[in-house]
N, CA and C atoms as an extended XYZ file, in Angstrom:
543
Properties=species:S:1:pos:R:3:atomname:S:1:resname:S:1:resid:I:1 pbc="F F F"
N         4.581      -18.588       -2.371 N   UNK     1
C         3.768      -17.522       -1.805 CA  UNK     1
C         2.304      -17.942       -1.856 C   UNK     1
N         1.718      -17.549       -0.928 N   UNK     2
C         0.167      -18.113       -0.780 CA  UNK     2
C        -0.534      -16.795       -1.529 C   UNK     2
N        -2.243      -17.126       -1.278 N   UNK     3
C        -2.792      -16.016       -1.644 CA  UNK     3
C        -2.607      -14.846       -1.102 C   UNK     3
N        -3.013      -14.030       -0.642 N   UNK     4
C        -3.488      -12.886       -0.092 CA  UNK     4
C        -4.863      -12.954        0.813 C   UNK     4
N        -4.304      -12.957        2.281 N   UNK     5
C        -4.893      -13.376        3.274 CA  UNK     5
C        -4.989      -12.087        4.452 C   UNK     5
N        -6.773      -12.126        4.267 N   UNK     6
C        -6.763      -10.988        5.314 CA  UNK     6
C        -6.386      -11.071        6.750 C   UNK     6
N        -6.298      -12.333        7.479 N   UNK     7
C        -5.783      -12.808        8.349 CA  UNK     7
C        -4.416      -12.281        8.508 C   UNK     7
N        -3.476      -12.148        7.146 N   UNK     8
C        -2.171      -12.666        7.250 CA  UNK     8
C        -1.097      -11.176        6.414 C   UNK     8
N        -2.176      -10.404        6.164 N   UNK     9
C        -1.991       -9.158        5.494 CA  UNK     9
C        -1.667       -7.995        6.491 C   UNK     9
N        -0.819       -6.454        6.219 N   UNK    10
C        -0.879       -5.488        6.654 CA  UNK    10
C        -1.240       -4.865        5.117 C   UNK    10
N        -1.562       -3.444        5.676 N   UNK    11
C        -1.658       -2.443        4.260 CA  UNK    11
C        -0.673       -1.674        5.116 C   UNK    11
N         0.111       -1.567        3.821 N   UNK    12
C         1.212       -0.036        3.678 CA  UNK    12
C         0.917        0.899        2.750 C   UNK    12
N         1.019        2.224        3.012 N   UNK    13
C         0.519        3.366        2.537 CA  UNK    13
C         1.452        4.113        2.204 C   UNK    13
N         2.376        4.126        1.027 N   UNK    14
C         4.105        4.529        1.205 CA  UNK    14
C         3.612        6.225        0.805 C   UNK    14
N         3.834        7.011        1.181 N   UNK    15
C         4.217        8.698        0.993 CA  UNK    15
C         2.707        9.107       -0.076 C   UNK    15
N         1.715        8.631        0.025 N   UNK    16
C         0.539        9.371       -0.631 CA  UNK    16
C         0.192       10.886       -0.342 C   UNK    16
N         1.350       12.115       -0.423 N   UNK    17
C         1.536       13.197        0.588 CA  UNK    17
C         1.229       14.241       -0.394 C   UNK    17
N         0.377       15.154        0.115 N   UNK    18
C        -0.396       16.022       -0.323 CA  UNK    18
C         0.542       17.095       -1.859 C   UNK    18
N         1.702       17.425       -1.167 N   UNK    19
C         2.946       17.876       -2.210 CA  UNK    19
C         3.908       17.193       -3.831 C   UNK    19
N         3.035       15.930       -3.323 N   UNK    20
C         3.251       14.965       -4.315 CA  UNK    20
C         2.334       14.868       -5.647 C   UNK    20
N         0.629       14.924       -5.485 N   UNK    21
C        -0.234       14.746       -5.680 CA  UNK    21
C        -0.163       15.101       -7.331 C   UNK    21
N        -0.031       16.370       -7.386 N   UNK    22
C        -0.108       17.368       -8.174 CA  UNK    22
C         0.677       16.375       -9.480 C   UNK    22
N         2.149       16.171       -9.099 N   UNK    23
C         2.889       15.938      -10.404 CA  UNK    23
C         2.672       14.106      -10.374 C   UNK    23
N         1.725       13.414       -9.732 N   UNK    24
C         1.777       12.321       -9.839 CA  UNK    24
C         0.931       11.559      -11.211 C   UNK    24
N         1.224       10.755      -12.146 N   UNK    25
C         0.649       10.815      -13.258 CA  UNK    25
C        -1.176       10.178      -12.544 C   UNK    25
N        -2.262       10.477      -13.266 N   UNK    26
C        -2.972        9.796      -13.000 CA  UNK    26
C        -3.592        9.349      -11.876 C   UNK    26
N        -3.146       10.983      -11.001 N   UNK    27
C        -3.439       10.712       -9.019 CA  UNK    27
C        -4.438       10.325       -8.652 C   UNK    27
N        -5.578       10.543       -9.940 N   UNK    28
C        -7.231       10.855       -8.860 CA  UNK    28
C        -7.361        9.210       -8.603 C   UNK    28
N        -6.914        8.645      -10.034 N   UNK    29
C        -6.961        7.346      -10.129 CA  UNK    29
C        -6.484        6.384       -9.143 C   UNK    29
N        -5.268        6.755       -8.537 N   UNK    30
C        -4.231        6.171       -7.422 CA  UNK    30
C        -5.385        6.232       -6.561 C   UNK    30
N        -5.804        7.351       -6.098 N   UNK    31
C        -6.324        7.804       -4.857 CA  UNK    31
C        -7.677        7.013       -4.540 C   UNK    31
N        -8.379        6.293       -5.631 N   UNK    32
C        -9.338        6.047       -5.541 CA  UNK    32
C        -9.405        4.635       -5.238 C   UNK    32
N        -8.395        4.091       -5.871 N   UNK    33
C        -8.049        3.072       -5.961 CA  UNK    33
C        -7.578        2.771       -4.218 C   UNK    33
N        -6.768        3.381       -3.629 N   UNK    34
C        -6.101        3.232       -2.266 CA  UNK    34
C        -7.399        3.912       -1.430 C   UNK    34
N        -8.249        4.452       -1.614 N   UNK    35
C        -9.217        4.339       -0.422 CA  UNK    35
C        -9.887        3.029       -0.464 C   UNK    35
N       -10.133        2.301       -1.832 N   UNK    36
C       -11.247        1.437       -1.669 CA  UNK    36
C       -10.392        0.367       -1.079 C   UNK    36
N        -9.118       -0.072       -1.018 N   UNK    37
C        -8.645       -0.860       -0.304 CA  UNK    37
C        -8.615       -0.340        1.181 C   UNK    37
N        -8.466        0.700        1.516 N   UNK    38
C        -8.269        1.209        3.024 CA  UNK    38
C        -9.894        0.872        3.477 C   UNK    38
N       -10.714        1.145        2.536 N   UNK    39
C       -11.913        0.712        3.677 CA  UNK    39
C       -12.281       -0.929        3.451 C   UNK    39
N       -11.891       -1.166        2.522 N   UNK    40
C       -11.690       -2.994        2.812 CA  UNK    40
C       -11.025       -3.566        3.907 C   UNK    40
N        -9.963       -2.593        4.005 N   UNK    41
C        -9.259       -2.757        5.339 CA  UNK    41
C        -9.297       -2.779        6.546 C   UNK    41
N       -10.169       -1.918        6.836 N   UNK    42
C       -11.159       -1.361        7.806 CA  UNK    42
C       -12.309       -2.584        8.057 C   UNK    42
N       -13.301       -3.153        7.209 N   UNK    43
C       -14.109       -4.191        7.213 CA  UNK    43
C       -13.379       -5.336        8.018 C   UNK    43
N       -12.054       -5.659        6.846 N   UNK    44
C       -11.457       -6.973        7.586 CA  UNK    44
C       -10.387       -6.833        8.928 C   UNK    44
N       -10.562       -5.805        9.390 N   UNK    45
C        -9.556       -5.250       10.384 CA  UNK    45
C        -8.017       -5.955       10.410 C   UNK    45
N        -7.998       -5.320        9.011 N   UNK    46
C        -6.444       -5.111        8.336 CA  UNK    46
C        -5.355       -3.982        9.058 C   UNK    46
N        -4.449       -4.513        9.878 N   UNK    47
C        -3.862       -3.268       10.281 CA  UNK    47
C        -2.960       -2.178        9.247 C   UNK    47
N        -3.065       -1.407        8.936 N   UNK    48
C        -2.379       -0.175        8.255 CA  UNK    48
C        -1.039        0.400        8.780 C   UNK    48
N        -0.336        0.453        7.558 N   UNK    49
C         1.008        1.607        8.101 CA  UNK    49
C         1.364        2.614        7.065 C   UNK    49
N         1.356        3.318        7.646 N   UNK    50
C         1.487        4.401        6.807 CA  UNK    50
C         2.749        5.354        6.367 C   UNK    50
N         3.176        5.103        5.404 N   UNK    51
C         5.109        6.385        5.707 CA  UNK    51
C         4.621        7.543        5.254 C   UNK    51
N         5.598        8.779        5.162 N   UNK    52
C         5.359       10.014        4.880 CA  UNK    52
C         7.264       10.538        5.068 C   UNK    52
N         7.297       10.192        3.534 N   UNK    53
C         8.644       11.226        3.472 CA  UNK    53
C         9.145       12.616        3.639 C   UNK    53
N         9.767       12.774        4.202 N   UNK    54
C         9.999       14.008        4.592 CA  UNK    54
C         8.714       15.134        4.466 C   UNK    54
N         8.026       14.813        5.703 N   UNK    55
C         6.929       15.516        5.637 CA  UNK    55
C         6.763       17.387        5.890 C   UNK    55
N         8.258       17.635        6.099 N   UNK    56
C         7.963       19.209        6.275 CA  UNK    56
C         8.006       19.710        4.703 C   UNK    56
N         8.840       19.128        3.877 N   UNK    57
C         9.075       19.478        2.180 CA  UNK    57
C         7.761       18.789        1.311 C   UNK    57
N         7.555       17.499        1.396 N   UNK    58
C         6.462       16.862        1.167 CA  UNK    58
C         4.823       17.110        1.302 C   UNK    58
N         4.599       17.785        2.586 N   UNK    59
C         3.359       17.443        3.379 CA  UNK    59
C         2.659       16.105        3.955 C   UNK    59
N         1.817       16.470        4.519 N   UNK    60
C         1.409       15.503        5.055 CA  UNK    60
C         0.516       13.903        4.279 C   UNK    60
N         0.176       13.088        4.903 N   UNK    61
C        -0.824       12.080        4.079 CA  UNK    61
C        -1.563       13.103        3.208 C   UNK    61
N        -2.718       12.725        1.955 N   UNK    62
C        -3.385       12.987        1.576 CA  UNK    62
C        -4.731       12.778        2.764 C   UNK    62
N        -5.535       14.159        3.169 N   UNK    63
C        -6.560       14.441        3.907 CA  UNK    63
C        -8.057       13.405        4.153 C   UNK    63
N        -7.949       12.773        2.591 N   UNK    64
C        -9.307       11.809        2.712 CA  UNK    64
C        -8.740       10.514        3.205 C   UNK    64
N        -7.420        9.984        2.731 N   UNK    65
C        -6.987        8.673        2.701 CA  UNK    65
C        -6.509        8.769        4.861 C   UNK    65
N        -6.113       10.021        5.493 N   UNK    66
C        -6.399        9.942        6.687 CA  UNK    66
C        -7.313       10.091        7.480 C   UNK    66
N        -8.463       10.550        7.047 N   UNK    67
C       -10.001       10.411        7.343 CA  UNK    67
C       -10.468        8.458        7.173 C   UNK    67
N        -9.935        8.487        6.375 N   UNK    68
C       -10.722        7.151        6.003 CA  UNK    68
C       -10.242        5.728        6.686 C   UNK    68
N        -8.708        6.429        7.180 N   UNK    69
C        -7.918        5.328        8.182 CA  UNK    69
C        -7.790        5.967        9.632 C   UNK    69
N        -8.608        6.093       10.692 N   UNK    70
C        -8.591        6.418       11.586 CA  UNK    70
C        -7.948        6.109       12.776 C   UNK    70
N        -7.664        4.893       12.250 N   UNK    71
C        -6.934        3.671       13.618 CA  UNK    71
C        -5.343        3.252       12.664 C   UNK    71
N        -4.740        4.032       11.685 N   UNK    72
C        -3.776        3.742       10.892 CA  UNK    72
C        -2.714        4.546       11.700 C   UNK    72
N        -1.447        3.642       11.932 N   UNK    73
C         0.117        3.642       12.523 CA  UNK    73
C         0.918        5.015       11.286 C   UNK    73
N         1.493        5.880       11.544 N   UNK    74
C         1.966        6.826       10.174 CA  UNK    74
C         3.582        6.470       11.287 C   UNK    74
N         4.729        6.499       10.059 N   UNK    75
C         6.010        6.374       10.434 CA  UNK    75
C         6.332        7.658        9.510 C   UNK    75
N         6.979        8.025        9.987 N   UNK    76
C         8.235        8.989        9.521 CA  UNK    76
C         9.228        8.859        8.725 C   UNK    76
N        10.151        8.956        7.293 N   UNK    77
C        11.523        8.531        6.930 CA  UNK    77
C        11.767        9.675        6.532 C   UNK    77
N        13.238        9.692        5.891 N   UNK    78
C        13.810       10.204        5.178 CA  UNK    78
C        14.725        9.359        4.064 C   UNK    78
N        14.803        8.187        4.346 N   UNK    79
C        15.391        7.274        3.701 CA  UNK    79
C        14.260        6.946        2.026 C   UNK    79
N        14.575        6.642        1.460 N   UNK    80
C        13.554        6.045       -0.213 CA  UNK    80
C        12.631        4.626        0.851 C   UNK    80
N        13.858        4.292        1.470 N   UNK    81
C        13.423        2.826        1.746 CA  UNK    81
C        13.054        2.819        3.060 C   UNK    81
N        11.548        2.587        3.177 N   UNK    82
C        11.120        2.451        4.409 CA  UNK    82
C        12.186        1.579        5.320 C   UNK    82
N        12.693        0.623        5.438 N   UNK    83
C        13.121       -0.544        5.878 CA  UNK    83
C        14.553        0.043        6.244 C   UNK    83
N        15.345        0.992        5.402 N   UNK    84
C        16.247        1.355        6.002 CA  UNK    84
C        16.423        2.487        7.243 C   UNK    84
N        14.946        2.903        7.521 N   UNK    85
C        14.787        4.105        8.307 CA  UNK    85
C        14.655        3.202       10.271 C   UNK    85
N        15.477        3.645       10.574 N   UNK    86
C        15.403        2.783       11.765 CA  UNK    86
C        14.319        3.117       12.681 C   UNK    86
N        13.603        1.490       13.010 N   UNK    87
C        12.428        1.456       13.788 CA  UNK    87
C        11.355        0.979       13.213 C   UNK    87
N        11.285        1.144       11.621 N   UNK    88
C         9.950        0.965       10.500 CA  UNK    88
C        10.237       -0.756       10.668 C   UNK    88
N        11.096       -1.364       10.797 N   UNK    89
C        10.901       -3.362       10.798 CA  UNK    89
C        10.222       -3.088       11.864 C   UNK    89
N        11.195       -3.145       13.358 N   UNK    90
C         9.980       -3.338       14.362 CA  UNK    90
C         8.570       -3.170       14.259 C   UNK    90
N         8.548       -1.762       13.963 N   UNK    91
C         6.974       -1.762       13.612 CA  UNK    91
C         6.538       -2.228       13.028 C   UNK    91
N         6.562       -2.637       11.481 N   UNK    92
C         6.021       -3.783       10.840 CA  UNK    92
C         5.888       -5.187       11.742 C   UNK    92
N         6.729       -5.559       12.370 N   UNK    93
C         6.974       -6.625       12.984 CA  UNK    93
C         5.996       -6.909       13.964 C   UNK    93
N         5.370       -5.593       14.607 N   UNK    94
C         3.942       -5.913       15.536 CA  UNK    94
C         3.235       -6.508       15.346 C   UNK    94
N         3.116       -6.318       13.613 N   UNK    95
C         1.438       -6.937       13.595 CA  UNK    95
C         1.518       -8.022       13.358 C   UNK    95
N         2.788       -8.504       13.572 N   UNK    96
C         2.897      -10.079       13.047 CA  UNK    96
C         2.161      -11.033       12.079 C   UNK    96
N         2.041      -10.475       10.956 N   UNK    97
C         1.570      -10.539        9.778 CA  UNK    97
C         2.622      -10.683        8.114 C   UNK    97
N         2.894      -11.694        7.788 N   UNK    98
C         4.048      -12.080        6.790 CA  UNK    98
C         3.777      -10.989        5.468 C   UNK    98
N         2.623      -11.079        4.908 N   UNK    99
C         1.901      -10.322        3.833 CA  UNK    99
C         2.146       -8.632        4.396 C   UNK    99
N         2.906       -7.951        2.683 N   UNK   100
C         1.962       -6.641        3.036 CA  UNK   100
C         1.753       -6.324        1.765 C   UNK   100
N         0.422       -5.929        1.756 N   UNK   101
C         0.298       -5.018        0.533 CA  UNK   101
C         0.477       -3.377        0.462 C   UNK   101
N         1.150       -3.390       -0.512 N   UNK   102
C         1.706       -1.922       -0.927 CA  UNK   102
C         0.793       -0.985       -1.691 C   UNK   102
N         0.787        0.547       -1.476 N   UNK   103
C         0.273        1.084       -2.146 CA  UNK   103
C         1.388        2.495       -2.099 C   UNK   103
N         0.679        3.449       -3.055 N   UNK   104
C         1.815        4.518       -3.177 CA  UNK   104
C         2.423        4.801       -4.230 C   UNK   104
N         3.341        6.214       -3.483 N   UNK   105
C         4.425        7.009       -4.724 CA  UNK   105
C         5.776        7.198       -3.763 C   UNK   105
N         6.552        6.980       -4.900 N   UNK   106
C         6.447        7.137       -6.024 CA  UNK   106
C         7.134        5.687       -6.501 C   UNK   106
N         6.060        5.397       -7.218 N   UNK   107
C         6.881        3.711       -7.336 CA  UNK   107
C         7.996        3.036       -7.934 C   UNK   107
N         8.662        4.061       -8.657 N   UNK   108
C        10.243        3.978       -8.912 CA  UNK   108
C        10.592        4.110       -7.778 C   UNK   108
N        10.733        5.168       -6.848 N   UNK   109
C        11.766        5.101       -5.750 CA  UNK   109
C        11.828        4.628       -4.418 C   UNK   109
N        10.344        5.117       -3.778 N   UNK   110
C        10.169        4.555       -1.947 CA  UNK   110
C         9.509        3.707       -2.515 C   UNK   110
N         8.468        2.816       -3.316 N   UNK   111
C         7.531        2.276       -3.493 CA  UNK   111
C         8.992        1.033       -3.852 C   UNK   111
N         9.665        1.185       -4.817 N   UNK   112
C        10.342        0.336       -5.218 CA  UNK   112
C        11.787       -0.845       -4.338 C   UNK   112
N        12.113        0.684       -3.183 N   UNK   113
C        12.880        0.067       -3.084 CA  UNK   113
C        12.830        0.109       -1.491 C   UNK   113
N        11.623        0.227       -0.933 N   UNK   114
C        10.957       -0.440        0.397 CA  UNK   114
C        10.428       -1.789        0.033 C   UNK   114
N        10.053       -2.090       -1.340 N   UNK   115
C         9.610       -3.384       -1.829 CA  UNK   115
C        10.610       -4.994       -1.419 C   UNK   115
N        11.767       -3.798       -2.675 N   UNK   116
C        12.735       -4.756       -2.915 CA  UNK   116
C        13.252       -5.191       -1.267 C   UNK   116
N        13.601       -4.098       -0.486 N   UNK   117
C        13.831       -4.541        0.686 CA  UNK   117
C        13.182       -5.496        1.224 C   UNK   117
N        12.027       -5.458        1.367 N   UNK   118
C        11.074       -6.102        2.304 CA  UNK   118
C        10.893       -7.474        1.513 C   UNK   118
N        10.842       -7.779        0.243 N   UNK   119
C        11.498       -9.047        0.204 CA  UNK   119
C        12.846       -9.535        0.508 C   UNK   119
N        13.821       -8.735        0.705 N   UNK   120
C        14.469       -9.337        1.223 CA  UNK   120
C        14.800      -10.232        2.555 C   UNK   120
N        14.036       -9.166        3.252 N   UNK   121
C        13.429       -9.593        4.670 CA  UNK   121
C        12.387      -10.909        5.266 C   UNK   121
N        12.122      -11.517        3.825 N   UNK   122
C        11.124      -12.035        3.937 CA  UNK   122
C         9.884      -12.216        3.794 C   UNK   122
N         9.275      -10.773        3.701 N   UNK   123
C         8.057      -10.898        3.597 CA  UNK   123
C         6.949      -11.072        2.357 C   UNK   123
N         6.373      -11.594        2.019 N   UNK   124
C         5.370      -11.663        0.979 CA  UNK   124
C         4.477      -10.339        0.680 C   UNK   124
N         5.143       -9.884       -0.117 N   UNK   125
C         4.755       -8.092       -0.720 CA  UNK   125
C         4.031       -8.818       -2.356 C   UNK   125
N         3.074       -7.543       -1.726 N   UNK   126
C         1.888       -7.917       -2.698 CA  UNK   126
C         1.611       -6.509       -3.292 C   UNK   126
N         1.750       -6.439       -4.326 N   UNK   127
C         1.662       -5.353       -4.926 CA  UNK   127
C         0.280       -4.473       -5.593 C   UNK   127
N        -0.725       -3.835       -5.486 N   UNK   128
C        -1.924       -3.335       -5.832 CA  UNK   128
C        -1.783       -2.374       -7.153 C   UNK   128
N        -1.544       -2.425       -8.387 N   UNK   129
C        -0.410       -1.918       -9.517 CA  UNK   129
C        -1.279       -0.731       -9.702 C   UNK   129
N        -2.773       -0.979       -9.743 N   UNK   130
C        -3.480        0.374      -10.008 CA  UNK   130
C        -3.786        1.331       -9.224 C   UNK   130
N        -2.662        1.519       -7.795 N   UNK   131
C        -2.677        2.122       -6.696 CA  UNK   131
C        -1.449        2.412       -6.251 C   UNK   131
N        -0.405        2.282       -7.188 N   UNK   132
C         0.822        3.174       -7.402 CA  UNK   132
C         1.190        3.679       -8.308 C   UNK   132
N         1.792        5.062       -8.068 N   UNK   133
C         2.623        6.203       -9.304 CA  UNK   133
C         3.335        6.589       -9.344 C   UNK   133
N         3.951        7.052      -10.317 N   UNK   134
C         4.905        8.354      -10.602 CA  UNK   134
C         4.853        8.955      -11.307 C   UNK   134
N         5.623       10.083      -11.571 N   UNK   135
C         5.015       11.316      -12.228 CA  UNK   135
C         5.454       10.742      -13.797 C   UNK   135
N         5.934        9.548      -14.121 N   UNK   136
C         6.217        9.591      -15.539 CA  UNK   136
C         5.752        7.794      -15.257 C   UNK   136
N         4.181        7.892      -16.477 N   UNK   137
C         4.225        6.312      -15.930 CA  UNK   137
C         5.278        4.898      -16.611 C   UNK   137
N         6.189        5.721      -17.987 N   UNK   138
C         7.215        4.657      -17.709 CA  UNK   138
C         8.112        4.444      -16.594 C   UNK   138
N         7.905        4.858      -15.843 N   UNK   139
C         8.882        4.641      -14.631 CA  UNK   139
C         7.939        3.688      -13.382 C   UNK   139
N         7.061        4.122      -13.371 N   UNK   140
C         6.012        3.386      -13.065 CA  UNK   140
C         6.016        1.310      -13.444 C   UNK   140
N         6.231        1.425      -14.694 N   UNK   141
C         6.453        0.282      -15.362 CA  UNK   141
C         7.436       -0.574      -15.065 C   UNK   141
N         7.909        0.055      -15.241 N   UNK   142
C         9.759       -0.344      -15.003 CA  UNK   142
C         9.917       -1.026      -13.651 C   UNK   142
N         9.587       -0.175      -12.566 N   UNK   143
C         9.614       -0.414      -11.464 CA  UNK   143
C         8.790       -1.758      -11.047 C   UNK   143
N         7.693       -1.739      -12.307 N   UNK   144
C         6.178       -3.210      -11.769 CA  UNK   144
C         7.453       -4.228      -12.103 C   UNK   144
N         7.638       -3.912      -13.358 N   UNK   145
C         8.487       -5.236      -13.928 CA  UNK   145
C         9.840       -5.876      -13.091 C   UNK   145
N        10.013       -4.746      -12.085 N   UNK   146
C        11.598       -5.260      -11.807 CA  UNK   146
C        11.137       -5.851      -10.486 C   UNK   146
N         9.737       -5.175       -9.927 N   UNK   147
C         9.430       -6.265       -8.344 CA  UNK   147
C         8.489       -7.453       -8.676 C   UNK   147
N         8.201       -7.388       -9.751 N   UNK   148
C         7.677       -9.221      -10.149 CA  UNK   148
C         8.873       -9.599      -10.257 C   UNK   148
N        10.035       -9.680      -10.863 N   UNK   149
C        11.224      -10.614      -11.318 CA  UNK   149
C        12.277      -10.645      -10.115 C   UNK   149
N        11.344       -9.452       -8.883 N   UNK   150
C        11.913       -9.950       -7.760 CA  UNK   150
C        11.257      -10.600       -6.553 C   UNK   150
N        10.440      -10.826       -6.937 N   UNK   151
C         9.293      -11.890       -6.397 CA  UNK   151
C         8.070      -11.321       -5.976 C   UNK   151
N         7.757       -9.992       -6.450 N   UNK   152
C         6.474       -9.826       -5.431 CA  UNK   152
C         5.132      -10.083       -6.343 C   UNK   152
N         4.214      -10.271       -5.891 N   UNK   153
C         3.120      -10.314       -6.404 CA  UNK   153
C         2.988       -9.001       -7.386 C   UNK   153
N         2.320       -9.081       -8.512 N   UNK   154
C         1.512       -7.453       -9.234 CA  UNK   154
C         0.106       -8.289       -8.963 C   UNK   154
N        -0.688       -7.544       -8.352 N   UNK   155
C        -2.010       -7.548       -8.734 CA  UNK   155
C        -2.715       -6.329       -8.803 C   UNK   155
N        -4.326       -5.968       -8.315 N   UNK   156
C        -4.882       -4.520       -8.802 CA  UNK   156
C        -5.904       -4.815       -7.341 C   UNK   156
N        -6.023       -3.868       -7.162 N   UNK   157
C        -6.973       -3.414       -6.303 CA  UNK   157
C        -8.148       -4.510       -5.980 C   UNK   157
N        -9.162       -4.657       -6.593 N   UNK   158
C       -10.022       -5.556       -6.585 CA  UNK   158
C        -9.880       -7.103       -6.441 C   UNK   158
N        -8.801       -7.162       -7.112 N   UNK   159
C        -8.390       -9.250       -7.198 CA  UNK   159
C        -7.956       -8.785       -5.655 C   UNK   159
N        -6.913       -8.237       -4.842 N   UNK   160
C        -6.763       -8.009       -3.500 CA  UNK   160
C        -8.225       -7.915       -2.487 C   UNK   160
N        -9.218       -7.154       -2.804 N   UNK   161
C       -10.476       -7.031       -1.942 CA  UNK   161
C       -11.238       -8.259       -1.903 C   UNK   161
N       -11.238       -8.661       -3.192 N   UNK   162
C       -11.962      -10.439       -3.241 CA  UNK   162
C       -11.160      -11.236       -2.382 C   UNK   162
N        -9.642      -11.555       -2.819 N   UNK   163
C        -9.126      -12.480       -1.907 CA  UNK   163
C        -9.514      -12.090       -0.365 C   UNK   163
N        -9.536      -10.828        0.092 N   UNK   164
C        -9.277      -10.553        1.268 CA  UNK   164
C       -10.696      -11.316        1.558 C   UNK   164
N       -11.896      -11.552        0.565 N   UNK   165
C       -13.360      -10.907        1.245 CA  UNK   165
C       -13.465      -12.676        1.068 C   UNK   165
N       -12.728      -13.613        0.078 N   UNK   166
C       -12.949      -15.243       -0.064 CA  UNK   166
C       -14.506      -15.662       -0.443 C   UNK   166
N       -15.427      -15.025       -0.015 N   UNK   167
C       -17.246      -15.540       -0.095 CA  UNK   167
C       -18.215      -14.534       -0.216 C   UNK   167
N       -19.017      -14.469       -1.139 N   UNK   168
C       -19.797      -13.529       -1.271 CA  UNK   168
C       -21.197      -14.371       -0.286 C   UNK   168
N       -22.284      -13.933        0.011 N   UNK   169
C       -23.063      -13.465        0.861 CA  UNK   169
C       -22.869      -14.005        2.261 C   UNK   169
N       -21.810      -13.357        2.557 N   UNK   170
C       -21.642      -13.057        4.469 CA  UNK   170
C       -21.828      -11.244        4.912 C   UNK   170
N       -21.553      -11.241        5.768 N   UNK   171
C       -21.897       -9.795        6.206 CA  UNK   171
C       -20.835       -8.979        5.825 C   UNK   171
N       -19.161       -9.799        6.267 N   UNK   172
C       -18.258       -9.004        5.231 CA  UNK   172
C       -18.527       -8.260        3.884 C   UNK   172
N       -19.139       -9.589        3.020 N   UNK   173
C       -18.875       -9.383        1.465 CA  UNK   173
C       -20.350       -8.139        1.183 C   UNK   173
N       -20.896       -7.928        2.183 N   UNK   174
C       -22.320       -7.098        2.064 CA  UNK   174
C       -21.669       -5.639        2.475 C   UNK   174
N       -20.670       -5.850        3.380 N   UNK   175
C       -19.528       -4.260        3.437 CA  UNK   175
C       -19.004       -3.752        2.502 C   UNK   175
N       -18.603       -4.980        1.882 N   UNK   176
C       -17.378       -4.853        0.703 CA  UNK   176
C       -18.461       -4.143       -0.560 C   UNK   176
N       -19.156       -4.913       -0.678 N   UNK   177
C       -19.921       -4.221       -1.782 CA  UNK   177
C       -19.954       -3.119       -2.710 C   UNK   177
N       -20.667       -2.229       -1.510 N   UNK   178
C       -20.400       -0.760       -2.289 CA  UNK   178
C       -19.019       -0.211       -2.134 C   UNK   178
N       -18.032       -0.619       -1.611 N   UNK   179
C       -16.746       -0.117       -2.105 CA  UNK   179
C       -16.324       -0.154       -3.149 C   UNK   179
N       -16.593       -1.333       -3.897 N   UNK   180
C       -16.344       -1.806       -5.070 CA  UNK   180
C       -16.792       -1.045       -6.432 C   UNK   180
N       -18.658       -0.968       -5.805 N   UNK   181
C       -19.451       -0.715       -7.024 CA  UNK   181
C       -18.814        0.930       -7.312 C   UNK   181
């Protein structure tokens, strides 16, 4: 697996849905964490996808994180696993991009096992650890440990924005900046 290449990256946004929020351990934290990558994303014109599980029981995205992605793809499931919901490969498959990095809840279940899928598929899933939850963070854990030993990257938010950004003083890394600070 290579680095983490903004060239070569999508961002996925698995079920960050307003009904969730509440019992998610440590949300504000998630949340903060997944905007500052969404507007990194935005800088390096990273394409975005977004799921939303069963959004009539669920609700919708969280309100800032769809403000902040304006030009972001949202899919529909009902399945845990993005990948088993028919139509979500193709779409991934547009952006023709090998890399995705993940963000989201709940990372025992859609987070985990849209993962596991999507390595299966091939793709180089990169994981952002301080930008997924669940409402109990040993489960949370559990879940990091079982998609490293199934190949995906764990990293955090920031080691992802650097790789994406490679050089500090270009006009990128002068965007990136205050996201960070």
């Amino acid at each position: 697996m290579s680095n983490v290449d903004a060239l070569r990256s999508v961002l996925l946004i698995i079920d960050i849905q307003t009904k969730l929020e509440p019992a998610i351990a440590d949300f504000s934290a998630i949340l903060k964490c997944s905007l500052q990558l969404s507007q990194a994303s935005l800088v390096h014109k990273i394409p975005t996808l977004i799921t939303e599980q069963y959004k009539k029981g669920l609700g919708a995205t969280n309100q800032t994180l769809q403000d902040a992605l304006p030009q972001a793809d949202y899919f529909h499931k009902t399945h845990f696993s993005a990948c088993a919901e028919p139509g979500f490969l193709a779409q991934l498959a547009k952006y023709t991009r090998p890399q995705v990095v993940v963000i989201g809840t709940e990372a025992h279940v859609c987070v985990l096992q849209t993962c596991l899928d999507l390595l299966q598929y091939g793709y180089e899933v990169i994981i952002a650890v301080d930008a997924i939850g669940s409402r109990n963070d040993n489960h949370k854990i559990i879940a990091t440990e079982q998609l490293r030993q199934a190949g995906a990257i764990i990293s955090s938010t920031e080691s992802i924005i650097f790789q994406w950004t490679k050089q500090a003083a270009t006009p990128n890394f002068k965007k990136i900046l205050p996201i960070i600070k």
